[in-house]
N, C-alpha and C positions, 0 to 999 in steps of 0.2 A: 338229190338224195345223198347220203354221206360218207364220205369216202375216210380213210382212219384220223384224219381231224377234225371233224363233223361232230356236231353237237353246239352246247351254248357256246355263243362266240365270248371271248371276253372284250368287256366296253368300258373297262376300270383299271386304272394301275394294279399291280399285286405288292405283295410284301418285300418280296424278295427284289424287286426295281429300285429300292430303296435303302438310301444309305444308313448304315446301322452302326448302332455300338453296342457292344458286346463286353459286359464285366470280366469274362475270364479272358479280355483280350488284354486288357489293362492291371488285370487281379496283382500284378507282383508292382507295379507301380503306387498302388492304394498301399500296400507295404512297407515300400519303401519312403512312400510322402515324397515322390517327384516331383517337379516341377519344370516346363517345357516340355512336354512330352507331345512328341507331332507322330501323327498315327495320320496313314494317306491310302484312298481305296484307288480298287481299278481304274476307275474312272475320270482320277486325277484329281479329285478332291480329295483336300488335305482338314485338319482341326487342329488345333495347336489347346493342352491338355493341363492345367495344376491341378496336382490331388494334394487331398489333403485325405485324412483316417474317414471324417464323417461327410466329404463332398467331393466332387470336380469341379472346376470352374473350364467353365468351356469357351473358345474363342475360334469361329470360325464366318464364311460366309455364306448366305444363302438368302435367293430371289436379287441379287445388286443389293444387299445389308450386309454392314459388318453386326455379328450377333455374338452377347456377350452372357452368358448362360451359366447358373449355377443347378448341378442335379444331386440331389441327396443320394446321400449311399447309407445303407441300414445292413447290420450284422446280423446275422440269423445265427444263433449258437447252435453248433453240431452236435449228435448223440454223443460222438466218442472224444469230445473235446474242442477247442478251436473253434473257427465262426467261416462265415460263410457271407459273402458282402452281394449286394443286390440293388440294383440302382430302385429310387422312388420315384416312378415319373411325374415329371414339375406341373402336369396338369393334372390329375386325378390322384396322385401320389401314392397310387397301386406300387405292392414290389415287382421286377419285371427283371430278367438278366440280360435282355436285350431294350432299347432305345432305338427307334425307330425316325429319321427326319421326315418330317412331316410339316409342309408348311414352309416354319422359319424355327421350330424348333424339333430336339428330339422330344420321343413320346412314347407311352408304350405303344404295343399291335391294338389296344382294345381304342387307345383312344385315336388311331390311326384311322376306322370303321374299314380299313382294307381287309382282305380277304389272300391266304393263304393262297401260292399259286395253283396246290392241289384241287384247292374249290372253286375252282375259273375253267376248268376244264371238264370236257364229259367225260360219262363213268368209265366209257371204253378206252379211251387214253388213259385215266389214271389202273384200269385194270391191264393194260398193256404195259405199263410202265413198270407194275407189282410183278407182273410177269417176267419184264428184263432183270429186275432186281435179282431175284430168286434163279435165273439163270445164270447169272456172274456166280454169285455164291454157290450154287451147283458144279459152275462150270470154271474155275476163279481161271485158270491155266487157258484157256482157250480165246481165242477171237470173238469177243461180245459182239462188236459190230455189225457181227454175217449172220448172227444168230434168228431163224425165224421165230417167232412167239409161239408156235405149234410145238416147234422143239424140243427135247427133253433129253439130259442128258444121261450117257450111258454108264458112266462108274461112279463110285464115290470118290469124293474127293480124298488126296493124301490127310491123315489125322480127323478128317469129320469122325464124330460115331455111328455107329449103322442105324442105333434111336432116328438120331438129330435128322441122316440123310432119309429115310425115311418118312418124318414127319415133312422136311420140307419138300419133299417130293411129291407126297400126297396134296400139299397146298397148294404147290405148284400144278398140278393136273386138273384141280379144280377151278382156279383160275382160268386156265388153259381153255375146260371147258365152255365157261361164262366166254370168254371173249370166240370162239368159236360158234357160240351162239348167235354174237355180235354181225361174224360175217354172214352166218347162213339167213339170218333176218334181210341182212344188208342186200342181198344178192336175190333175194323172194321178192325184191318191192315195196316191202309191206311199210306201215309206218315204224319210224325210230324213236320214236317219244316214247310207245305202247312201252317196249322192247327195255327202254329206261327206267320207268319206274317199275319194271317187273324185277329188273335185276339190280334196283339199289335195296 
């Protein structure tokens, strides 16, 4: 029966496993028309970068390939002026502000077919999760870590408005109670599937 990580197990990489590019990470490089530009993740993988105004040419490795990659970049003209630059991924040539490696090249999320880490987990994890959120922001000053999910915190925060703590407070209780449901389900026996689709 399931204990607070219970639910669909995940049997897929997610999104977030994976190494990514990000236009506003590079945005003042496409400006300036750099060239060598080495951008390196956690993980110790590095890319070595030429922009140019309307591309990147990309040079990195992946699977034992040295891979030699060029991905369009398209300017989106802003209301109040200016432009706004968005990579075109080299396989469906969707705009996308993120690139995702996939394979041997980057891509966007859609033609990755992965799956958002939020959508790999069950509903009770992600409403515990909404839960923790809503209690830093409640509670910003305080030790998040010890915080139970039942919680609720007792002032407003310095500068929130009494609107804003309000409403989130209210959201916050609701929450609270969905995942309270979760336990009293949990602890009856009964099935947790039922208890799933009643509460998505």
């Amino acid at each position: 029966m399931g204990g607070s990580n219970s639910g669909r197990r995940r049997l897929q990489p997610v999104l977030r496993e994976r190494l990514r590019l990000d236009i506003l990470r590079i945005r003042q490089h496409l400006i300036e028309r750099a060239t060598g530009i080495g951008l390196a993740w956690g993980s110790g993988a590095t890319i070595s970068i030429r922009a140019t105004r309307d591309a990147l040419h990309l040079a990195y490795a992946s699977q034992g390939q040295e891979i030699y990659d060029r991905v369009r970049v398209v300017h989106l003209p802003c209301h109040f002026g200016g432009t706004r630059p968005l990579f075109g991924c080299p396989s469906c040539d969707r705009r996308a502000r993120i690139l995702y490696l996939h394979a041997t090249r980057f891509v966007c999320r859609r033609c990755t077919g992965l799956p958002y880490w939020s959508q790999s987990v069950s509903s009770r994890t992600r409403t515990q999760m909404a839960i923790h959120r809503l209690q830093k922001r409640l509670a910003p000053d305080d030790d998040f870590g010890s915080w139970h999910p039942a919680e609720v915190p007792d002032e407003r925060p310095k500068g929130m408005r009494r609107q804003t703590y309000q409403r989130l407070l209210e959201r916050l209780q609701g929450l609270q109670e969905r995942w309270q449901n979760w336990s009293d389900y949990e602890l009856s026996g009964s099935g947790i599937g039922r208890l799933e689709r009643y509460l998505r």
